[in-house]
C-alpha positions in Angstrom: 0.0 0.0 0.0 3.1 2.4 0.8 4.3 1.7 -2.3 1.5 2.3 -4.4 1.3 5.9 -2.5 4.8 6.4 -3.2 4.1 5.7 -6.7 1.3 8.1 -6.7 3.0 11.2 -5.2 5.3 10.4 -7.7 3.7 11.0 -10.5 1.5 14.3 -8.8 5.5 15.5 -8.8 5.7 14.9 -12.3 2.9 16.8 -13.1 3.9 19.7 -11.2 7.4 19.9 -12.6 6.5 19.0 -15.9 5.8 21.3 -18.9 2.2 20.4 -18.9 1.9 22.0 -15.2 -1.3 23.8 -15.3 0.2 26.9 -13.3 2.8 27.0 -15.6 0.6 27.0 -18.6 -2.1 29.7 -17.2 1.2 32.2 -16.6 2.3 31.9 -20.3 -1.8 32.3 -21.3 -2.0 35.3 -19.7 -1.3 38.8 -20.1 2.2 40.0 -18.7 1.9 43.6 -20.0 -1.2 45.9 -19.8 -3.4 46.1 -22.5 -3.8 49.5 -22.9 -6.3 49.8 -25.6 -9.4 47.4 -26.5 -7.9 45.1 -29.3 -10.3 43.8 -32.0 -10.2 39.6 -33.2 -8.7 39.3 -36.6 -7.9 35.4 -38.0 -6.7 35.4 -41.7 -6.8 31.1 -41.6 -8.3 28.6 -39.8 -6.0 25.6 -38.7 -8.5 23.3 -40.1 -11.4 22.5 -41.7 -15.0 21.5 -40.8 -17.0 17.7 -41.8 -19.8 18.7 -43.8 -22.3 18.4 -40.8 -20.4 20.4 -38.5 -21.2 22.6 -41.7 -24.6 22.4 -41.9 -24.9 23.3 -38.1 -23.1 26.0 -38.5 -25.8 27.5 -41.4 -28.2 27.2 -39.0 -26.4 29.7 -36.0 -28.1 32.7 -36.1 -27.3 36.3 -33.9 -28.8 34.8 -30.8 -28.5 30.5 -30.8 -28.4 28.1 -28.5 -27.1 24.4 -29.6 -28.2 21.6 -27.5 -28.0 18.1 -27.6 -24.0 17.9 -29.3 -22.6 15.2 -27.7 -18.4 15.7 -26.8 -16.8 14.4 -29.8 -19.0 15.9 -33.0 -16.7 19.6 -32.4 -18.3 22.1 -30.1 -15.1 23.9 -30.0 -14.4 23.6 -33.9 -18.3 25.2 -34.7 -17.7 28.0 -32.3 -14.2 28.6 -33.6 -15.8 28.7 -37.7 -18.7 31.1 -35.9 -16.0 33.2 -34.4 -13.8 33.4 -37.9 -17.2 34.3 -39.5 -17.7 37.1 -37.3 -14.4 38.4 -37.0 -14.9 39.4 -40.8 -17.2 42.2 -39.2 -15.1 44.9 -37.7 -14.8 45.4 -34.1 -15.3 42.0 -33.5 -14.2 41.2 -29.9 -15.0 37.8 -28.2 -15.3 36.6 -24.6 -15.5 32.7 -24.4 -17.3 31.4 -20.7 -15.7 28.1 -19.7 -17.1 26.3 -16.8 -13.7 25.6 -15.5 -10.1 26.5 -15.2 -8.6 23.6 -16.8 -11.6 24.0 -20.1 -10.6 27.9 -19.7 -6.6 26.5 -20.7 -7.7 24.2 -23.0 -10.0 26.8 -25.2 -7.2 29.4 -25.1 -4.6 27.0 -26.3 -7.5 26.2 -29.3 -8.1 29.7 -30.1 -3.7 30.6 -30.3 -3.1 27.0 -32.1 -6.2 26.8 -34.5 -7.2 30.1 -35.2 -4.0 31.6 -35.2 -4.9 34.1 -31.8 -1.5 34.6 -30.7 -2.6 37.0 -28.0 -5.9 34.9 -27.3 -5.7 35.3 -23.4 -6.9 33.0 -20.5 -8.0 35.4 -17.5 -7.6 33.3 -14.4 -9.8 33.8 -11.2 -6.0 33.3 -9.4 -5.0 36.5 -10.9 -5.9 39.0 -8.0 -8.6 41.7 -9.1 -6.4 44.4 -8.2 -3.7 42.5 -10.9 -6.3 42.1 -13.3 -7.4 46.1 -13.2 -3.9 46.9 -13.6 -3.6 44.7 -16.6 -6.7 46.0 -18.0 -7.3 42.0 -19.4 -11.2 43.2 -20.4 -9.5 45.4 -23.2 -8.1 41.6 -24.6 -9.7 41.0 -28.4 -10.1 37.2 -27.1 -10.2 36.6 -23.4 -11.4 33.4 -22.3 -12.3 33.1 -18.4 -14.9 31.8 -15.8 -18.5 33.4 -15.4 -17.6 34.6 -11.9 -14.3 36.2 -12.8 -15.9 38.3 -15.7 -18.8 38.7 -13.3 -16.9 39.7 -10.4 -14.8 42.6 -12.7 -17.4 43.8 -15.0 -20.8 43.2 -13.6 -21.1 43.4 -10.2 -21.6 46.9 -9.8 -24.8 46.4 -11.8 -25.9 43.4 -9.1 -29.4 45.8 -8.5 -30.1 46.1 -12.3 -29.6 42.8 -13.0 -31.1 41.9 -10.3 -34.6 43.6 -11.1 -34.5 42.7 -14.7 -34.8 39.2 -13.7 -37.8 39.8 -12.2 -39.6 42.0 -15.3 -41.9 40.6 -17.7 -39.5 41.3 -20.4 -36.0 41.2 -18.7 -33.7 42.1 -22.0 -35.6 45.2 -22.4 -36.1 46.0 -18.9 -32.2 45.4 -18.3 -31.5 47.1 -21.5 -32.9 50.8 -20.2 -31.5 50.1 -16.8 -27.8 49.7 -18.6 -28.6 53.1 -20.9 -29.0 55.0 -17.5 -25.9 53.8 -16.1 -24.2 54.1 -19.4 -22.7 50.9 -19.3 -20.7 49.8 -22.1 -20.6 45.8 -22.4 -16.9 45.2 -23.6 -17.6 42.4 -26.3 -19.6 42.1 -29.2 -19.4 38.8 -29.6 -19.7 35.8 -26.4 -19.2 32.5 -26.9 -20.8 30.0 -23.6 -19.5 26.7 -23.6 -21.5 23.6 -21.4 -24.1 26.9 -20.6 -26.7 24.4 -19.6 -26.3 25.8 -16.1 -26.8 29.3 -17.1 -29.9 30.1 -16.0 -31.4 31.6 -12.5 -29.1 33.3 -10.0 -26.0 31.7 -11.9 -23.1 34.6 -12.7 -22.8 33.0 -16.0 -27.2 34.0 -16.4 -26.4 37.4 -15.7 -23.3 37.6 -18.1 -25.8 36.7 -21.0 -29.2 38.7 -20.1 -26.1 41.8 -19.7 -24.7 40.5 -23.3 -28.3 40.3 -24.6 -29.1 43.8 -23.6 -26.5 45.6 -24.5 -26.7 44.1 -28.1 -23.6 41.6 -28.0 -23.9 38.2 -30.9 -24.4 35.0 -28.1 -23.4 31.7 -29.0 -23.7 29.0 -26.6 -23.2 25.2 -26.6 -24.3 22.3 -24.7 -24.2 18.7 -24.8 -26.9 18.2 -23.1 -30.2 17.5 -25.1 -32.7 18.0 -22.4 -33.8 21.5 -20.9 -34.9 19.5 -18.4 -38.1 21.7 -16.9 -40.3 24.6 -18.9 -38.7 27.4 -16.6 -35.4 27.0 -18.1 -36.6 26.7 -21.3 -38.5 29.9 -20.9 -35.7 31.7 -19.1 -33.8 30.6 -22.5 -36.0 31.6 -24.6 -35.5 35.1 -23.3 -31.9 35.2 -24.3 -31.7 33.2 -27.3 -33.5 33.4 -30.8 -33.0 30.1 -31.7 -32.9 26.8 -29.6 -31.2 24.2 -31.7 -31.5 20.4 -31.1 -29.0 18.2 -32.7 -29.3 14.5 -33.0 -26.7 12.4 -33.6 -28.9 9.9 -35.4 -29.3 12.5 -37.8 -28.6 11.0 -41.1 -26.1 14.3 -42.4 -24.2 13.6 -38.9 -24.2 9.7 -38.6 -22.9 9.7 -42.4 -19.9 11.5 -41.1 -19.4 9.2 -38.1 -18.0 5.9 -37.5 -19.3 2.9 -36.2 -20.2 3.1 -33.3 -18.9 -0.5 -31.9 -19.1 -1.8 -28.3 -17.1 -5.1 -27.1 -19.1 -6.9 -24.2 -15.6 -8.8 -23.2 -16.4 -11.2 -21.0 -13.5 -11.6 -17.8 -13.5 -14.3 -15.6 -12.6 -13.2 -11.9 -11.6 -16.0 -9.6 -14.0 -18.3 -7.9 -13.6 -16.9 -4.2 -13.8 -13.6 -5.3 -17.5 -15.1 -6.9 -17.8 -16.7 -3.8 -17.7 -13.0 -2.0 -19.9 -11.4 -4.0 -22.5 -14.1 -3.6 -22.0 -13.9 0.2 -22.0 -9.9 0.4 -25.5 -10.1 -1.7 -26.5 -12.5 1.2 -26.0 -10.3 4.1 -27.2 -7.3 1.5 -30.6 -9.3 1.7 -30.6 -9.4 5.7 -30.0 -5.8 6.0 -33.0 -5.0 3.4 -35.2 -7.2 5.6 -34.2 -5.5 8.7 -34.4 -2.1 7.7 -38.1 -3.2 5.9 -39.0 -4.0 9.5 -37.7 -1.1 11.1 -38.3 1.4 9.1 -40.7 0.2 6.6 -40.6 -1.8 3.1 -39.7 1.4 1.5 -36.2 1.8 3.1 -35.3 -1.8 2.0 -34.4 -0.6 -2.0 -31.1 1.5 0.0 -32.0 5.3 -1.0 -32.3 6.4 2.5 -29.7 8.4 4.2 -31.1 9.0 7.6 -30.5 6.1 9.3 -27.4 4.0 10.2 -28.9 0.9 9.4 -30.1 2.5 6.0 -26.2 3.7 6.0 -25.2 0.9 6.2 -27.2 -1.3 3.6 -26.1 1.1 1.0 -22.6 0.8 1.7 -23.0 -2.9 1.5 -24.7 -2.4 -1.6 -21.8 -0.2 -3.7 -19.0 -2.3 -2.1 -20.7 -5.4 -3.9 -20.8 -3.7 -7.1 -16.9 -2.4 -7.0 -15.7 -5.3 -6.0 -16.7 -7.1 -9.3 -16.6 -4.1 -11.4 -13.5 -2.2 -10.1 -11.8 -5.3 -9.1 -11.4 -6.4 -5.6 -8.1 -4.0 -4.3 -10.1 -0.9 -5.7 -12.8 -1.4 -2.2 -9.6 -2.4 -0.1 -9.9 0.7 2.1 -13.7 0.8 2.5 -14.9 1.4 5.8 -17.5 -1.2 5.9 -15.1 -3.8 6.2 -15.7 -2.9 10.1 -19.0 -4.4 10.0 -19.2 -7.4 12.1 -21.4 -9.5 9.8 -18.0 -9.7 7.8 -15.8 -10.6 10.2 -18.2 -13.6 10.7 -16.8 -17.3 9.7 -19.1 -18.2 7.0 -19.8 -22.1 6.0 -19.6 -21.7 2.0 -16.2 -19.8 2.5 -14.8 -22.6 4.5 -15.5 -21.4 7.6 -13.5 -18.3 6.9 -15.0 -14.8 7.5 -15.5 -12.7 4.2 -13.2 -10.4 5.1 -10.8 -13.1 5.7 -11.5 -14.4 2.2 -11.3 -11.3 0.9 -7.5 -10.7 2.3 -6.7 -13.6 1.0 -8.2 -13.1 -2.9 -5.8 -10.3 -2.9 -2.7 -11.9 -2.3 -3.8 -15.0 -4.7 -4.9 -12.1 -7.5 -5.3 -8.4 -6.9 -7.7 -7.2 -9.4 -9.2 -9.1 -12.6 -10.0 -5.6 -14.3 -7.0 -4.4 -14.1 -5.5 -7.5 -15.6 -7.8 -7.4 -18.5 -7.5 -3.9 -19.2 -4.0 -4.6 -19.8 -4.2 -7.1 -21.7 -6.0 -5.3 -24.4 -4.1 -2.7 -24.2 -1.4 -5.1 -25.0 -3.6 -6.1 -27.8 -4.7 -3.6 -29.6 -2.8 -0.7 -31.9 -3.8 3.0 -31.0 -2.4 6.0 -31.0 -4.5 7.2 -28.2 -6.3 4.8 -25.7 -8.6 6.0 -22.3 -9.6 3.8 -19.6 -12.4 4.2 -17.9 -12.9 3.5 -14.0 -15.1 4.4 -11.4 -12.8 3.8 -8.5 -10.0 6.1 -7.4 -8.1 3.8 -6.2 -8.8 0.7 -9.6 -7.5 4.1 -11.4 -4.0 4.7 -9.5 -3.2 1.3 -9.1 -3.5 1.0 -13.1 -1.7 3.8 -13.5 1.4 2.6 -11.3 1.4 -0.6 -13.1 1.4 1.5 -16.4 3.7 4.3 -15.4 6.3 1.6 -14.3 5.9 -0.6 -17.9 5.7 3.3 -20.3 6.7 5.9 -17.8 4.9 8.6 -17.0 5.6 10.7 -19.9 3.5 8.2 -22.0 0.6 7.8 -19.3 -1.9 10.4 -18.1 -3.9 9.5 -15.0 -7.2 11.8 -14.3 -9.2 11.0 -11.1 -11.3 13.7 -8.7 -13.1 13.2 -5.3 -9.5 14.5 -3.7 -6.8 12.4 -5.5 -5.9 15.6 -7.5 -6.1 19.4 -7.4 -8.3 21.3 -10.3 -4.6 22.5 -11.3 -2.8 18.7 -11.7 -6.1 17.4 -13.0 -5.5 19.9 -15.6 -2.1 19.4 -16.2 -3.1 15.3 -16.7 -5.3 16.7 -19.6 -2.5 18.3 -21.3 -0.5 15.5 -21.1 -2.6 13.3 -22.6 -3.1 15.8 -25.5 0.4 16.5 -25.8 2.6 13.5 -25.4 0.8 10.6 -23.5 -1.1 8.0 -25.2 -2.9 5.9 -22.7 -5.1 8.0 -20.4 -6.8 6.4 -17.2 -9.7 8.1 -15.7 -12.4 8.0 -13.4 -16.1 10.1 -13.9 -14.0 13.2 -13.6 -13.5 12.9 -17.2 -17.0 12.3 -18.5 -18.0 15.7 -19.1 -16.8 19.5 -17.9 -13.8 18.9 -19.3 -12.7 18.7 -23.0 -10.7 15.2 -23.5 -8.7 14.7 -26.1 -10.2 11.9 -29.0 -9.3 8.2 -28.7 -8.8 5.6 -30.8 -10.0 3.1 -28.0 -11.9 3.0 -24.9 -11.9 0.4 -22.1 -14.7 0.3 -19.8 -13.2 -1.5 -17.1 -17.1 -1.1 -15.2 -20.6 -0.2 -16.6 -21.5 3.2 -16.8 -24.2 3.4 -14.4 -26.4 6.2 -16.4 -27.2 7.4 -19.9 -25.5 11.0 -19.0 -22.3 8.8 -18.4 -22.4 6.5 -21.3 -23.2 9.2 -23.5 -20.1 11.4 -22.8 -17.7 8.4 -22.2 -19.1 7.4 -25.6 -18.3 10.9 -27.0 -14.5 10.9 -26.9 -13.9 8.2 -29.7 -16.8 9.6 -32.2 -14.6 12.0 -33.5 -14.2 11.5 -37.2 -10.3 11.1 -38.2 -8.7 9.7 -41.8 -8.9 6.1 -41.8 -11.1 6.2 -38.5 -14.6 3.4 -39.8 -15.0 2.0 -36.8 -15.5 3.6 -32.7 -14.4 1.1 -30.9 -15.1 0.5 -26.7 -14.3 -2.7 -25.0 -16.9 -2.9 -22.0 -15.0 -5.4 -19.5 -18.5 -8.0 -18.0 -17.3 -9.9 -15.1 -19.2 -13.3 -15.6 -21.6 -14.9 -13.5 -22.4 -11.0 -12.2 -25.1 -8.6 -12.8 -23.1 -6.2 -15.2 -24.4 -7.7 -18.7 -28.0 -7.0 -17.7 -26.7 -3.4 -16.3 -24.8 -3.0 -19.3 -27.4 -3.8 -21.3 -30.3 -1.5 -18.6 -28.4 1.4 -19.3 -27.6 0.9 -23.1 -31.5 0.7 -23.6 -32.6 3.9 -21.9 -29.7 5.7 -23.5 -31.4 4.9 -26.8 -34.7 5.8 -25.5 -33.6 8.9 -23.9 -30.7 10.2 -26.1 -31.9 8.4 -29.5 -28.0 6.9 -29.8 -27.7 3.4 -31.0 -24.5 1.6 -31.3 -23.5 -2.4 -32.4 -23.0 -4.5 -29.6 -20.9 -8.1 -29.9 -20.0 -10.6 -27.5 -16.2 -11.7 -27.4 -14.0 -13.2 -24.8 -11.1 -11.4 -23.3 -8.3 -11.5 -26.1 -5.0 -13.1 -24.7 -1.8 -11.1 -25.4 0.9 -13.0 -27.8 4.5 -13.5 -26.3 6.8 -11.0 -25.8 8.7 -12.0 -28.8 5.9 -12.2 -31.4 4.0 -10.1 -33.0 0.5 -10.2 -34.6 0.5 -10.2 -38.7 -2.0 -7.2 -38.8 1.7 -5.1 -37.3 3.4 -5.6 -40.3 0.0 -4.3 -42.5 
């Protein structure tokens, strides 16, 4: 275990030190000089070119549009970057690009300088002091790319009251629009650009950035891969701000022409017979906590969605350990807290009289994890340029990445995880390593949506995504279309003799009932890596 947290810190050094550091980067992305006077967006090229669908969505943008329902992966970035080009043929044209995070505020400015030749496109950090920032004058930037509550915080919040009010008229653009006339207010960009806005609505800084953009007679574009609006008061509040709500499907025939095949590998892993042995005998004491808590507390409290009381607690912690320890593999639940439970320390007759915590100590000395091992090996398999692995556990996802970083090093593996295994600054910095230089990056939920992920050639689910929100964005970062790209492939790793085919299979079904995305399924076992010293025939193709 000391190891592995050696290992770990390790690599957090790496990240720190390394050119992809995320402090680092946001110093050479911002301004060092003060921008004395307001600068206007000029791009002579773009750095590439957009698929004929990305084309027709653009057609459709008008002054005021909102794009939902783009899944990651079909060029959110690349459609706002051919908007901004169009616009910046008007001039005066000066754009502000909301990010809902740091790391998606780096990533956008490095977009804008690389593909659309912005050499002074500027990220404006919240960590730059205000009093920095005045002195800087970073509002007078042609491009700036921040947060909603840094912009907010410098340009808006003197107007709080106005905004404020306007919210509550029956026509809040108009209402905010005289307000801003009286206090001859000036919004500094004609053009913003609101990336994952889905949340922009109600007493959100990123709400009031739009109604003042909308008022003051600024072009909005915003973007969001989400497909639902989810309850009739956004959509009204919306409504308010944009001319045109625009759905996208990605069962569209113009867009699924232009994508691959959408391919999913049910690969079926065998984990070890005591390790089946535990899971049977953790869904047995599962059952005896549902039927105490049903006569306790009521039938009701038996499906472990209650919160409230230790029992309930407890039944739901038996209940996610269960799942993990099949789909994470068993060392990923090896610091769980509900190993203290005395129902596990019990000797149990089908485990040989041990307890199932004993037979769980002693599955991880015979075999550590079974995901882990099969991730590897088709990793071993398979021939990528870029490869992500996705795992829900924290820990499945540093142990992986030891084993990797020790095989590649850690220049050629990015590890991504959240819930306090990373700061927002190294999680970042993973991100750019991945883009830049790695190509295997392992992740846990942290890098389903919010943040921009570099396309894939591969995926590995090493467990099931357990909604269609997750499958849909996991799904997203191998649908980008590349040359010689016909098939998007994703190896979904089904421990047998579990319940994750028919969870695989649950949440595949309501994603194509909510989200109207199908995909080919197939059934394979896990391939078996060759010998060191062969290699397969397709190599020399």
């Amino acid at each position: 275990m000391a190891r592995r947290a050696g290992a770990w810190e390790g690599y957090l050094r790496f990240l720190d030190e390394s050119p992809y550091s995320l402090q680092l980067m946001t110093t050479n992305l911002s301004p060092s000089e003060p921008i004395r006077t307001r600068g206007e967006v000029v791009i002579e090229q773009m750095g590439y070119r957009l698929w004929p669908f990305q084309e027709r969505i653009l057609q459709r943008m008008g002054k005021d549009t909102l794009i939902v329902g783009l899944p990651t992966g079909l060029g959110k970035t690349y459609l706002a970057g051919a908007f901004i080009a169009e616009e910046a043929r008007t001039p005066g044209c000066r754009v502000l690009f909301l990010t809902p995070s740091v790391p998606l505020g780096v990533q956008q400015t490095l977009f804008a300088r690389r593909m659309l030749g912005l050499k002074e496109a500027y990220f404006i950090s919240g960590s730059i002091p205000p009093e920095r920032r005045r002195e800087l004058m970073v509002w007078n930037a042609a491009f700036a790319v921040t947060t909603p509550q840094t912009f907010y915080n410098d340009v808006l919040e003197g107007l709080a009251t106005h905004i404020g009010a306007a919210k509550g008229a029956e026509d809040p653009v108009a209402d905010l629009s005289a307000r801003l006339r009286g206090a001859r207010f000036q919004f500094p960009y004609s053009l913003v650009v609101a990336d994952e806005c889905h949340g922009y609505i109600g007493e959100t800084d990123g709400h009031a950035i739009l109604l003042a953009a909308k008022a003051s007679g600024a072009k909005i574009l915003a973007l969001s891969a989400t497909p639902q609006l989810h309850a009739p008061n956004r959509l009204r509040e919306l409504k308010q701000i944009f001319d045109k709500v625009e759905a996208v499907s990605v069962e569209e025939p113009e867009i699924k022409a232009q994508m691959p095949e959408r391919l999913i590998v049910m690969t079926r892993v065998e984990a070890p017979p005591k390790l089946l042995a535990i899971y049977r005998q953790l869904g047995e004491v599962i059952k005896s906590y549902q039927v105490k808590a049903a006569r306790v507390y009521g039938a009701a409290h038996a499906r472990g969605y209650c919160t409230k009381h230790g029992l309930c607690v407890c039944l739901i912690a038996l209940k996610v350990m269960r799942s993990r320890i099949v789909e994470d593999g068993a060392s990923s639940v090896s610091e769980y807290g509900t190993w203290r439970l005395g129902e596990l320390k019990a000797p149990v007759r089908e485990l040989g009289g041990m307890s199932i915590y004993e037979a769980y100590r002693e599955v991880l000395g015979e075999c550590q994890n079974h995901k882990i091992a099969a991730a590897m090996d088709i990793i071993a398999c398979e021939r990528f340029k870029k490869a992500i692995i996705f795992v829900e556990s924290v820990e499945a996802a540093k142990q992986m990445g030891a084993i990797l970083h020790s095989q590649r090093g850690h220049e050629d593996v990015a590890v991504l995880v959240g819930k306090g295994g990373m700061s927002m600054e190294q999680q970042a910095s993973a991100l750019l390593q991945f883009r830049e230089r790695a190509s295997i990056l392992i992740c846990t939920s942290i890098g389903e949506e919010g943040l921009d992920v570099p396309a894939a050639d591969i995926e590995v689910w090493v467990d099931p995504p357990s909604n269609p929100k997750k499958w849909i964005q996991r799904f997203g970062r191998i649908l980008r279309q590349s040359e010689g790209k016909s098939v998007a492939k994703t190896y979904a790793l089904i421990t047998t003799q579990t319940h994750e085919m028919n969870k695989l299979i649950g949440v595949k079904r309501k994603v194509e009932r909510v989200y109207g995305f199908t995909q080919h399924m197939v059934e394979e076992d896990l391939p078996k890596p060759l010998p060191k010293d062969q290699s397969r025939l397709s190599q020399f193709l």
